[in-house]
Backbone as CSV, one residue per row, in Angstrom:
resi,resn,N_x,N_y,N_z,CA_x,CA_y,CA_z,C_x,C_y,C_z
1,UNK,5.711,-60.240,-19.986,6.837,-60.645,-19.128,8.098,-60.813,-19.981
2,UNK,9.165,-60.272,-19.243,10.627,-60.246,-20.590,11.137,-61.751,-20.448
3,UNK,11.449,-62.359,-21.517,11.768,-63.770,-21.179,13.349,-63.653,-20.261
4,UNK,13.953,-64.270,-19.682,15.102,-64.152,-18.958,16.220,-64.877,-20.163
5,UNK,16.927,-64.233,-20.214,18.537,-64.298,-21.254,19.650,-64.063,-20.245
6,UNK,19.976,-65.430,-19.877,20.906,-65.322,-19.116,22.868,-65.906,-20.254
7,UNK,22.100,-66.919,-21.321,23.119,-67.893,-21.618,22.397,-67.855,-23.419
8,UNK,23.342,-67.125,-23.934,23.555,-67.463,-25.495,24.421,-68.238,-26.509
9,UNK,23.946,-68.943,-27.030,25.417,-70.123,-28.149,25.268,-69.980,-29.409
10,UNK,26.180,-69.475,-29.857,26.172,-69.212,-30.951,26.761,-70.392,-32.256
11,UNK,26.508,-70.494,-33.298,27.327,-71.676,-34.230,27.622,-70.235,-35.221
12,UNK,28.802,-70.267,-35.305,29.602,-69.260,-35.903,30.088,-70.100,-37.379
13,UNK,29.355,-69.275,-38.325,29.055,-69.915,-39.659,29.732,-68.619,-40.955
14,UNK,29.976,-68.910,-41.715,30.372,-68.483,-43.041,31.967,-67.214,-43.626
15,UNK,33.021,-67.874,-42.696,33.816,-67.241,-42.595,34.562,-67.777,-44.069
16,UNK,34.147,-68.757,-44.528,35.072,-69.674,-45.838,34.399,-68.551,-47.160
17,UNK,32.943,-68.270,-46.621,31.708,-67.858,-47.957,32.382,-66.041,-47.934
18,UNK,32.157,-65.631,-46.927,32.989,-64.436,-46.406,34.146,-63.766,-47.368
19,UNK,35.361,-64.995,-47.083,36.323,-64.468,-48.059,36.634,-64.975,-49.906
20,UNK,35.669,-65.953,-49.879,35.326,-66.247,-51.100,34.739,-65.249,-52.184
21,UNK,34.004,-64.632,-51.467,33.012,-63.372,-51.600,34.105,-61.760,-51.850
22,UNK,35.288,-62.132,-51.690,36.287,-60.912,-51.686,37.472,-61.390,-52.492
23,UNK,36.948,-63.307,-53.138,38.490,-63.109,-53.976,40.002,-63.478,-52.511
24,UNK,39.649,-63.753,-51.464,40.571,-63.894,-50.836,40.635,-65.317,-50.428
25,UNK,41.766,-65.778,-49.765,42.034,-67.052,-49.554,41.003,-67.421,-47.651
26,UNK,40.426,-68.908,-47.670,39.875,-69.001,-46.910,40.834,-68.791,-45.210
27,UNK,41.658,-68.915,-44.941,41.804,-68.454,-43.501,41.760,-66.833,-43.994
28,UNK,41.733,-66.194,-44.143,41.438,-64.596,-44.381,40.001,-64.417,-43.926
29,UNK,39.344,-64.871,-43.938,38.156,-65.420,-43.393,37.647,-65.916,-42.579
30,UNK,38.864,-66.795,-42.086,38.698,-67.079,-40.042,39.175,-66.023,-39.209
31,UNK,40.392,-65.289,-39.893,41.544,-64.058,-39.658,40.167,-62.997,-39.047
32,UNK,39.708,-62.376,-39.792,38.309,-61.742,-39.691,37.343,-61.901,-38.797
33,UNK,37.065,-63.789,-38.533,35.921,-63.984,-38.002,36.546,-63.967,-36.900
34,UNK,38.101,-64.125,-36.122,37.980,-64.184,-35.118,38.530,-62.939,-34.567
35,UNK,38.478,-61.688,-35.238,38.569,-60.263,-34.652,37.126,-60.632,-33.960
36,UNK,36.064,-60.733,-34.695,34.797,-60.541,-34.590,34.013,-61.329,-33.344
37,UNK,35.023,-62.282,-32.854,34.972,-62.880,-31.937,34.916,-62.111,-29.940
38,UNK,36.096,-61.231,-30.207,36.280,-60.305,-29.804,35.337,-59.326,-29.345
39,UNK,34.936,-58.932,-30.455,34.153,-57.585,-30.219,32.674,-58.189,-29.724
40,UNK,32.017,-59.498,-30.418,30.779,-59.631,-30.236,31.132,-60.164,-28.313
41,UNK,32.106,-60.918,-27.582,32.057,-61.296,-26.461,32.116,-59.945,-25.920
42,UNK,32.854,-58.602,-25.748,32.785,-57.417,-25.245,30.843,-56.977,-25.358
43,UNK,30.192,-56.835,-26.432,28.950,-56.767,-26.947,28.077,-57.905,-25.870
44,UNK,28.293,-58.652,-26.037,27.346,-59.318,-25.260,27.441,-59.201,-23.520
45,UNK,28.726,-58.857,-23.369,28.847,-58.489,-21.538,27.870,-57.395,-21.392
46,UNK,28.151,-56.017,-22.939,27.459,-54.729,-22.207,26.084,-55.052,-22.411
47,UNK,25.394,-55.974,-23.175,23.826,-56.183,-23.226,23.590,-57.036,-22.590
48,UNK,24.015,-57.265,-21.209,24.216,-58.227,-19.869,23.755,-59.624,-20.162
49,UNK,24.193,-60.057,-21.189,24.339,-61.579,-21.344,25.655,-61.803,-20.273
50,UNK,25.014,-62.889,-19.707,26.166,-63.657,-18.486,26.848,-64.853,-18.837
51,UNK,26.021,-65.596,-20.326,27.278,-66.821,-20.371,26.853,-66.361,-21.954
52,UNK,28.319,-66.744,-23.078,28.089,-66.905,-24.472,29.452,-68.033,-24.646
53,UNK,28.610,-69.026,-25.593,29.529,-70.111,-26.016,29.732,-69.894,-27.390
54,UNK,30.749,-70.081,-28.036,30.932,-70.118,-29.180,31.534,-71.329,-30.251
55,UNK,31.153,-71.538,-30.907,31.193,-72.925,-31.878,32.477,-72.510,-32.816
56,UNK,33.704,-72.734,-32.460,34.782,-72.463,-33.270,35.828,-73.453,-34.019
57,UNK,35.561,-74.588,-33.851,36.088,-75.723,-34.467,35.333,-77.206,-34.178
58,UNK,34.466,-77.724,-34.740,34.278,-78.906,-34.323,35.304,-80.400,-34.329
59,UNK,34.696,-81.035,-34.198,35.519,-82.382,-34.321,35.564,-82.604,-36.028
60,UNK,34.421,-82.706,-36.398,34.377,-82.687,-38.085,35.101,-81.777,-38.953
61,UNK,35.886,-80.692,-38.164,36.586,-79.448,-38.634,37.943,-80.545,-39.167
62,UNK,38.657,-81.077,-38.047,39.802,-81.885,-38.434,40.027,-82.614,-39.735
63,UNK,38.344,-82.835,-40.687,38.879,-83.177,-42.044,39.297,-82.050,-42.974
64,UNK,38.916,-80.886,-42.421,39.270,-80.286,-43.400,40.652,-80.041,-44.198
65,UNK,40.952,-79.431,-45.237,42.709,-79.451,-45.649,43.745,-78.994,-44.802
66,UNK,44.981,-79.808,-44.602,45.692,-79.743,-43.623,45.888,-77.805,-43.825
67,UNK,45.804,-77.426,-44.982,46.442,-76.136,-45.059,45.651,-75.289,-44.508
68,UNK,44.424,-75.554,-44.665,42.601,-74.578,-43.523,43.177,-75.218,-42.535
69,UNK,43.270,-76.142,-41.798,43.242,-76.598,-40.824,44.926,-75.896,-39.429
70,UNK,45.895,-76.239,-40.745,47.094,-75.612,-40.000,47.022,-73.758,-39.888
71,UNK,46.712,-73.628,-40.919,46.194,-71.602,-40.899,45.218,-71.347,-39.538
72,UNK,44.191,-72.387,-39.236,43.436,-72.298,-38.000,44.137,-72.441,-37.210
73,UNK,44.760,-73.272,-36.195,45.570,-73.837,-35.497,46.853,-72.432,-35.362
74,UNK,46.977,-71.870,-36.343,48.095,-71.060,-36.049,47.436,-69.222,-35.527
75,UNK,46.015,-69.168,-36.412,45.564,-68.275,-35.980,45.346,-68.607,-34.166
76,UNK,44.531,-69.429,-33.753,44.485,-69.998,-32.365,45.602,-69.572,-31.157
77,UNK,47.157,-69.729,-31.717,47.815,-69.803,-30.971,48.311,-68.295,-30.824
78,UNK,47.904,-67.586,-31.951,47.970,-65.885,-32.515,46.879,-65.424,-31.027
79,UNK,45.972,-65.549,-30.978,45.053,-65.111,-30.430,45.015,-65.808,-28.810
80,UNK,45.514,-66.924,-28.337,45.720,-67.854,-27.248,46.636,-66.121,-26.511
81,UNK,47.965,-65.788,-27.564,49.128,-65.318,-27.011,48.431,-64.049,-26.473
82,UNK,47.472,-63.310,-27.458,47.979,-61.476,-27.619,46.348,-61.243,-27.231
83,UNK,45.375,-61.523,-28.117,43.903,-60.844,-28.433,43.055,-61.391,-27.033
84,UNK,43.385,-62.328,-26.883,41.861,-63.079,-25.546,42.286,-62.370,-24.363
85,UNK,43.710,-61.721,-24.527,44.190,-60.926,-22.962,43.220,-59.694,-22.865
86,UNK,42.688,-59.281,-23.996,41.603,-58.097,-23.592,40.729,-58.199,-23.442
87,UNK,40.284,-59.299,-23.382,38.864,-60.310,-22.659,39.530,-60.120,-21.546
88,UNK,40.383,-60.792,-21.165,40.935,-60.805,-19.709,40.578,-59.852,-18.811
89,UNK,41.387,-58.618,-19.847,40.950,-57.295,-18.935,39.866,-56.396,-18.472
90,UNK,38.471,-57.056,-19.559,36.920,-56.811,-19.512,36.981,-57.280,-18.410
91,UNK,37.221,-58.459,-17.711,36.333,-59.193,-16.660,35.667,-60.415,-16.886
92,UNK,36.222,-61.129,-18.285,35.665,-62.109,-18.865,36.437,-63.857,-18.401
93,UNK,35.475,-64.064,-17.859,36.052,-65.446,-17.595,35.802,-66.716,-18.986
94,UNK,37.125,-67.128,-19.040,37.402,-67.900,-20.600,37.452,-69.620,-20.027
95,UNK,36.684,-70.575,-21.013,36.735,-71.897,-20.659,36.624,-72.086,-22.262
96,UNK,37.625,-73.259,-22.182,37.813,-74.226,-23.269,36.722,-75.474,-23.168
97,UNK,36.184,-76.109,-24.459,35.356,-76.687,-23.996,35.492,-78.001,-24.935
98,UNK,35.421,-79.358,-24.884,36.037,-80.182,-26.378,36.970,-81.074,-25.976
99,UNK,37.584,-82.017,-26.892,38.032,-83.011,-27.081,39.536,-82.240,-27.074
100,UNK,40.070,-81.312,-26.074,41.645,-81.280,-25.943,42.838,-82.146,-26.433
101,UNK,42.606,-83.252,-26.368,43.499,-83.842,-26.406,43.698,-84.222,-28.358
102,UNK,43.457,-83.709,-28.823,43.234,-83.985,-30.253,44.166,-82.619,-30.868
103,UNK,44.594,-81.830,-29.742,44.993,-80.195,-30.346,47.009,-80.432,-29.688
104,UNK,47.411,-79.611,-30.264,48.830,-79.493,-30.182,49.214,-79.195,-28.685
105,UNK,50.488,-80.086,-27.852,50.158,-79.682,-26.444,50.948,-78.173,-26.214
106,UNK,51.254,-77.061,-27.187,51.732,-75.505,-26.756,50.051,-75.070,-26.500
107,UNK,49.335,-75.270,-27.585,47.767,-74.509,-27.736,47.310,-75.196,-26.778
108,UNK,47.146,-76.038,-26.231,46.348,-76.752,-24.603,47.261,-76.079,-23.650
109,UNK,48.601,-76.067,-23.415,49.053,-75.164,-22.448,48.842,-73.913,-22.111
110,UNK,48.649,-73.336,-23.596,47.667,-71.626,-23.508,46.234,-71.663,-23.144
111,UNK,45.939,-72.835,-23.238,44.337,-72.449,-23.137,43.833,-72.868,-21.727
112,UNK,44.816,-73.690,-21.068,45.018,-74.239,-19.159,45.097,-72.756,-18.574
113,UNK,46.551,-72.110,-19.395,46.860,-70.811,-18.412,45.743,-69.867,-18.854
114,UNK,45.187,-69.934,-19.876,44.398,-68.755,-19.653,42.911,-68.652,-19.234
115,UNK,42.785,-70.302,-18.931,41.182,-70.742,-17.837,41.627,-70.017,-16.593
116,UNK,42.943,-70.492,-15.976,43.171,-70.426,-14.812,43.475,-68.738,-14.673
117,UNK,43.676,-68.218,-15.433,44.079,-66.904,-15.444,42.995,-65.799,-15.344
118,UNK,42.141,-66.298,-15.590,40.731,-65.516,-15.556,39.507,-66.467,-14.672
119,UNK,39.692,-67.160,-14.246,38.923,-67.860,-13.294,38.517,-67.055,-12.189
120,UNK,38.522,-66.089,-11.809,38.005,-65.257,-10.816,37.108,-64.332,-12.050
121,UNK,37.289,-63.909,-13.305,36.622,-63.072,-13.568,34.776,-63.029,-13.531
122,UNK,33.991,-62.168,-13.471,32.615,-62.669,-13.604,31.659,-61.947,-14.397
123,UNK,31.667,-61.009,-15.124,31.179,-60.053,-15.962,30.792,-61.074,-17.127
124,UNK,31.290,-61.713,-17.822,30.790,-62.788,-18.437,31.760,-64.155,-18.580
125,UNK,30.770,-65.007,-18.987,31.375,-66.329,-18.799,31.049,-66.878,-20.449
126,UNK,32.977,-67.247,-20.946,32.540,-67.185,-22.416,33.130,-68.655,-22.332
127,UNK,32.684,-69.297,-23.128,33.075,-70.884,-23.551,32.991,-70.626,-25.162
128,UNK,34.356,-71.293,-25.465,34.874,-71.874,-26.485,34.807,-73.165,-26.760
129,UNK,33.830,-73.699,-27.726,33.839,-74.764,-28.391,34.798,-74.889,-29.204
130,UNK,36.050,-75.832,-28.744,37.024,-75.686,-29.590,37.560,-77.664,-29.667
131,UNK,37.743,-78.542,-31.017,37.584,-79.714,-30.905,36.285,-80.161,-30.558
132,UNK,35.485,-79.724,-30.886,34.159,-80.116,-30.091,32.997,-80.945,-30.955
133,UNK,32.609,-82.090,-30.211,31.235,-82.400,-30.637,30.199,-82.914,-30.118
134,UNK,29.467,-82.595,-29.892,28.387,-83.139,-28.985,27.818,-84.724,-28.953
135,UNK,27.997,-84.933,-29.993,28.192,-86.709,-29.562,29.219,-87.282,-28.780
136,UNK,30.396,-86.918,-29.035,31.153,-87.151,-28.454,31.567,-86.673,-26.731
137,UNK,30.857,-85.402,-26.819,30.607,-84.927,-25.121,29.914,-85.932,-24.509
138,UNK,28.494,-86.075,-25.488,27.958,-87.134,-24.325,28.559,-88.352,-24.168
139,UNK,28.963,-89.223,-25.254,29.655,-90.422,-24.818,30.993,-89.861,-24.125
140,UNK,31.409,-89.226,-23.857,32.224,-89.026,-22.658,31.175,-89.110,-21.210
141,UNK,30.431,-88.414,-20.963,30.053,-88.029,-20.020,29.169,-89.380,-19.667
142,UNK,28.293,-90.516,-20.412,28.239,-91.894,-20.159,29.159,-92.464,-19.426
143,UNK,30.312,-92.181,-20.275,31.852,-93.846,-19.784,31.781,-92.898,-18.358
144,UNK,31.657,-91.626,-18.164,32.313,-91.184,-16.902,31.145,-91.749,-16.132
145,UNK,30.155,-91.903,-16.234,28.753,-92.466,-15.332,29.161,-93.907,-14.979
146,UNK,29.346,-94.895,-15.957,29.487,-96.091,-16.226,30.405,-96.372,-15.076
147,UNK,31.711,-95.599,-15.332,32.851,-95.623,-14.492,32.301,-95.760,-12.789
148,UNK,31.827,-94.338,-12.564,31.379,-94.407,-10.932,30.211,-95.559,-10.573
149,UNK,29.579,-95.868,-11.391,28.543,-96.956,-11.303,29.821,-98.030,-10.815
150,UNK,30.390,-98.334,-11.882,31.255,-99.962,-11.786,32.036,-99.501,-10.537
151,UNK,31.921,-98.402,-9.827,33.659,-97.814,-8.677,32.474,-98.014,-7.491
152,UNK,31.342,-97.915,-7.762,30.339,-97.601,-6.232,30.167,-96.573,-6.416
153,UNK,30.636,-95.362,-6.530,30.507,-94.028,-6.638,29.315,-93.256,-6.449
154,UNK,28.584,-94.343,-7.542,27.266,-93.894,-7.683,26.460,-95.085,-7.843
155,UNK,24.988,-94.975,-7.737,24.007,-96.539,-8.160,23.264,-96.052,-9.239
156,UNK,22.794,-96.782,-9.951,21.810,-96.288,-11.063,20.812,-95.449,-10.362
157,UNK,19.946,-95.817,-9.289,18.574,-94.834,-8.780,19.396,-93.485,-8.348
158,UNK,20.586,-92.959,-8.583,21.071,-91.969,-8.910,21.272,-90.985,-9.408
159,UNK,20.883,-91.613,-10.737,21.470,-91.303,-11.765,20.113,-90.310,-12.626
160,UNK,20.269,-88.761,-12.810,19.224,-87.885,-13.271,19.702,-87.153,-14.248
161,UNK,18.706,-86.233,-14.614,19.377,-85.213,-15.582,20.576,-84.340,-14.829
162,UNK,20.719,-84.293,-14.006,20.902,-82.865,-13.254,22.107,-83.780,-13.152
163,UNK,22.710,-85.421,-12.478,24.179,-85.981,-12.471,24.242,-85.758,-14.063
164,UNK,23.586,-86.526,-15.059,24.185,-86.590,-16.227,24.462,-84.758,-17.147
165,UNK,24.271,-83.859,-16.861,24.568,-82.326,-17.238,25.702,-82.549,-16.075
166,UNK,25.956,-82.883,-15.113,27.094,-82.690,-14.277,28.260,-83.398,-14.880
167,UNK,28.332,-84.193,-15.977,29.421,-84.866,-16.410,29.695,-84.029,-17.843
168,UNK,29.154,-82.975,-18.351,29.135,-82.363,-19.365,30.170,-81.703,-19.280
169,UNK,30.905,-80.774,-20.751,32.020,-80.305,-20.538,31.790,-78.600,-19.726
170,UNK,30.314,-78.422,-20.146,29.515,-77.322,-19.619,29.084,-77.326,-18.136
171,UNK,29.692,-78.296,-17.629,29.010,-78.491,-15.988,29.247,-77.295,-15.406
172,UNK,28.265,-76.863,-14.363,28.285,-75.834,-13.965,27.555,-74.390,-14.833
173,UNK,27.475,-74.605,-15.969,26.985,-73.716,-17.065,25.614,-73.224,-17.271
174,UNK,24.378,-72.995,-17.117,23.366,-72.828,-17.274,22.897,-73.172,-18.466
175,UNK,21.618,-73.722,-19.323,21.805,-74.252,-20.845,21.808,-73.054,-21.384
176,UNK,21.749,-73.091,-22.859,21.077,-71.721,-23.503,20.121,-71.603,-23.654
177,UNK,19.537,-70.302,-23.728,18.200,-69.661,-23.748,17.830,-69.758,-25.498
178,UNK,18.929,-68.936,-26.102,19.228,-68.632,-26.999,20.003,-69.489,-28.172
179,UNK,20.149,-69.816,-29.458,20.800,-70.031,-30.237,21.317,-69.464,-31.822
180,UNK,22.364,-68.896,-31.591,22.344,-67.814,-33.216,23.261,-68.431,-33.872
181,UNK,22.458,-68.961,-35.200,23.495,-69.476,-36.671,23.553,-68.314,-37.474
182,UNK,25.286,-68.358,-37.815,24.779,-66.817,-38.885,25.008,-67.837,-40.170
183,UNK,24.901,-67.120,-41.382,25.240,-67.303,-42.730,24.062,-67.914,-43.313
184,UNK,22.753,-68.012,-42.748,21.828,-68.610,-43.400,21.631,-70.086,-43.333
185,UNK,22.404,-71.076,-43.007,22.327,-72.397,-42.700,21.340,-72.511,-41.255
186,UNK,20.411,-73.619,-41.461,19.821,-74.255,-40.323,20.088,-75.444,-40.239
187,UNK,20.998,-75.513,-39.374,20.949,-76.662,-38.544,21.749,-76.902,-37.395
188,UNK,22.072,-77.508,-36.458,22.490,-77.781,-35.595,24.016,-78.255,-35.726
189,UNK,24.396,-78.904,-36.417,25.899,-79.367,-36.481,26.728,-80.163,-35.109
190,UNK,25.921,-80.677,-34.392,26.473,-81.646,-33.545,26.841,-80.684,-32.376
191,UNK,26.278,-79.618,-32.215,26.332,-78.789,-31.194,25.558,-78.621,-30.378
192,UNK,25.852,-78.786,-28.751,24.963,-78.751,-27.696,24.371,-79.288,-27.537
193,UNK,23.996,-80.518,-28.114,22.405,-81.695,-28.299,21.385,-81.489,-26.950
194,UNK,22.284,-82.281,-26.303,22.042,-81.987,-24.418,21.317,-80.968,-24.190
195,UNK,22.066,-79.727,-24.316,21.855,-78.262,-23.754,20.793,-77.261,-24.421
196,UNK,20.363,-77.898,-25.689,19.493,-76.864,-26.106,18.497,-77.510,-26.343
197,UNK,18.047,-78.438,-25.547,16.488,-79.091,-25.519,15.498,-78.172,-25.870
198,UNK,15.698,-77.000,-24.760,14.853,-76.008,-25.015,14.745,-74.773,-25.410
199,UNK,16.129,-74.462,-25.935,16.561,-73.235,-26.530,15.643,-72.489,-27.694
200,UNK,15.660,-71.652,-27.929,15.217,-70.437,-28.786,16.458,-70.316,-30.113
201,UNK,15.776,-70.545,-30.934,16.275,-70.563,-32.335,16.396,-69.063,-33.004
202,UNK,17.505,-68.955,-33.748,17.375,-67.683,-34.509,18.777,-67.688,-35.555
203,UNK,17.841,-67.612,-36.827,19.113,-67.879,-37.704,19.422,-66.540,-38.487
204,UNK,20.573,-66.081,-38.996,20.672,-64.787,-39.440,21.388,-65.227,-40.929
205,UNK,21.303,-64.517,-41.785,22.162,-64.772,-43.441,23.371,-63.758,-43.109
206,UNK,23.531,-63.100,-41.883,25.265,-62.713,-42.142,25.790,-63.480,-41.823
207,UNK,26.766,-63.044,-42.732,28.115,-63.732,-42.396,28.726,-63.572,-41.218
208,UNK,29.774,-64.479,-40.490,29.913,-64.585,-39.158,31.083,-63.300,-39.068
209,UNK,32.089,-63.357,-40.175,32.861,-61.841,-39.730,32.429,-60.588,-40.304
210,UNK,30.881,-60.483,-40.951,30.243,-59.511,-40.862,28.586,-58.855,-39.303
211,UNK,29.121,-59.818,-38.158,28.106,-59.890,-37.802,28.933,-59.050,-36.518
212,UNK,27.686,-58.734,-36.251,28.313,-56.961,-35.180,27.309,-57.481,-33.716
213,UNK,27.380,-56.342,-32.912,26.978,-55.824,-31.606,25.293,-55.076,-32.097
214,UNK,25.250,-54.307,-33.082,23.848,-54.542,-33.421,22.672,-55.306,-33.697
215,UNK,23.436,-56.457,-34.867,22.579,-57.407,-35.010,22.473,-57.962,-33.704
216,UNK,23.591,-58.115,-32.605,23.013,-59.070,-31.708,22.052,-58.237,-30.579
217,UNK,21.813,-56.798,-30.513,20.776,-56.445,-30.057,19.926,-56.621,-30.379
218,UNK,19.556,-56.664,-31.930,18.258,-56.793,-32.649,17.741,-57.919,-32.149
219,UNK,18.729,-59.372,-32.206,18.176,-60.227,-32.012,17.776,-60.819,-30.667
220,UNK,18.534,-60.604,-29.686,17.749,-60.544,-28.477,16.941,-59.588,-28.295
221,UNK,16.227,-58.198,-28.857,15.066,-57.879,-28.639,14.179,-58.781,-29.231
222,UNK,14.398,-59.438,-30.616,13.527,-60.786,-31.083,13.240,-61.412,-30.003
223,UNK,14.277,-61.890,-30.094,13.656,-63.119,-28.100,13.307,-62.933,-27.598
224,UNK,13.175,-61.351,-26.897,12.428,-61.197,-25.731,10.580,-60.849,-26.103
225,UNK,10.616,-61.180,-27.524,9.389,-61.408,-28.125,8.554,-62.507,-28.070
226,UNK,9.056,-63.265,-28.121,8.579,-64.336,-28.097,8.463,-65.163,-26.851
227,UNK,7.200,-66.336,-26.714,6.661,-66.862,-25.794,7.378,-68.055,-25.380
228,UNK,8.055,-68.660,-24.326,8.772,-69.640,-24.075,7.903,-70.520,-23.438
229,UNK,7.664,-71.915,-23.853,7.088,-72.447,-23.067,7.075,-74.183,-22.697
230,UNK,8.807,-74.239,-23.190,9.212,-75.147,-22.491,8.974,-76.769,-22.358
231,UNK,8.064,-77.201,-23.702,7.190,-78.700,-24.222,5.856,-78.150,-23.411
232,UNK,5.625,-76.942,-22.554,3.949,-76.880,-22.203,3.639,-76.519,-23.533
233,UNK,2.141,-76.904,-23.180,0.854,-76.557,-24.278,0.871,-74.687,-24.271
């Protein structure tokens, strides 16, 4: 039986190791990873993946040096303006996903108009983890429980998995099936906690702006290898 791949998340890893590896300065290396951004969301519509999230700045990103950090931020607003419009024109519906309010308010104004701008699209549904951390999703999505509890809204014998994923920044989202780290690192990084209870693991040693539309066939034929079975025996 083919396992069903509806929803893939990726943690997009080694764009710093990338240009280190060439003698070049580290945003040259996000510059790269987020062409690659591009091409793998086009890639995953035609191998009929229906949702892909991508891990592109966490909350823990913000320590990094103001100078990585402002080179990001400026690539962002590079790509907000000109590159995500040809997502647009695939049929790709775009959601921001994260702690907004932590980002510059021109780059939140691009990233409002361009939810709303593709909100009819349906060929795929891509989420951007951008400011993001999954601790922090869920203690959002608590105070928002807490809130309707203390308003009436809601009563505790209410209160399930299915309300608490409804307060997520992913509401509406299906979890992932799937999870791909590239660059050889395992681990999770404060991503998705919630959502990948039961996800399918798969870690790759490329690098994230060496990683193509092949490898990601390869690796969902992997998955559809393997037996899902969900905490059953």
């Amino acid at each position: 039986m083919t396992n069903k791949l509806e929803h893939i998340a990726v943690i997009m890893d080694g764009n710093g190791r990338w240009a280190a590896k060439r003698g070049l300065p580290r945003n040259a290396g996000h510059k790269k990873g987020a062409e690659v951004v591009i091409e793998v969301a086009k890639a995953a519509k035609e191998l009929g993946v229906k949702f892909l999230t991508l891990y592109a700045f966490s909350t823990e990103n913000w320590k990094r040096s103001r100078e990585e950090v402002d080179g990001l931020m400026n690539l962002l607003r590079e790509y907000l303006a000109k590159d995500f419009k040809e997502l647009k024109e695939n049929d790709v519906r775009i959601r921001f996903i994260g702690e907004r309010q932590m980002l510059a308010d021109d780059i939140v104004a691009k990233m409002e108009e361009l939810e709303k701008s593709t909100a009819q699209n349906k060929s795929l549904g891509l989420q951007i983890a951008l400011s993001y951390g999954s601790r922090q999703e869920i203690l959002h999505a608590v105070k928002q429980i807490a809130a309707e509890v203390k308003s009436g809204d809601i009563s505790l014998k209410d209160i399930d998995e299915q309300t608490f994923s409804a307060m997520l920044y992913t509401a509406g989202v299906p979890d992932p099936d799937l999870v791909i780290r590239t660059s050889g690192e395992q681990r999770i990084s404060n991503y998705l906690l919630w959502q990948i209870a039961y996800a399918e693991f798969f870690f790759t040693k490329t690098l994230w702006p060496d990683f193509n539309k092949n490898e990601l066939r390869e690796i969902i034929e992997n998955y559809q290898t393997r037996e899902r079975r969900y905490g059953k025996a």
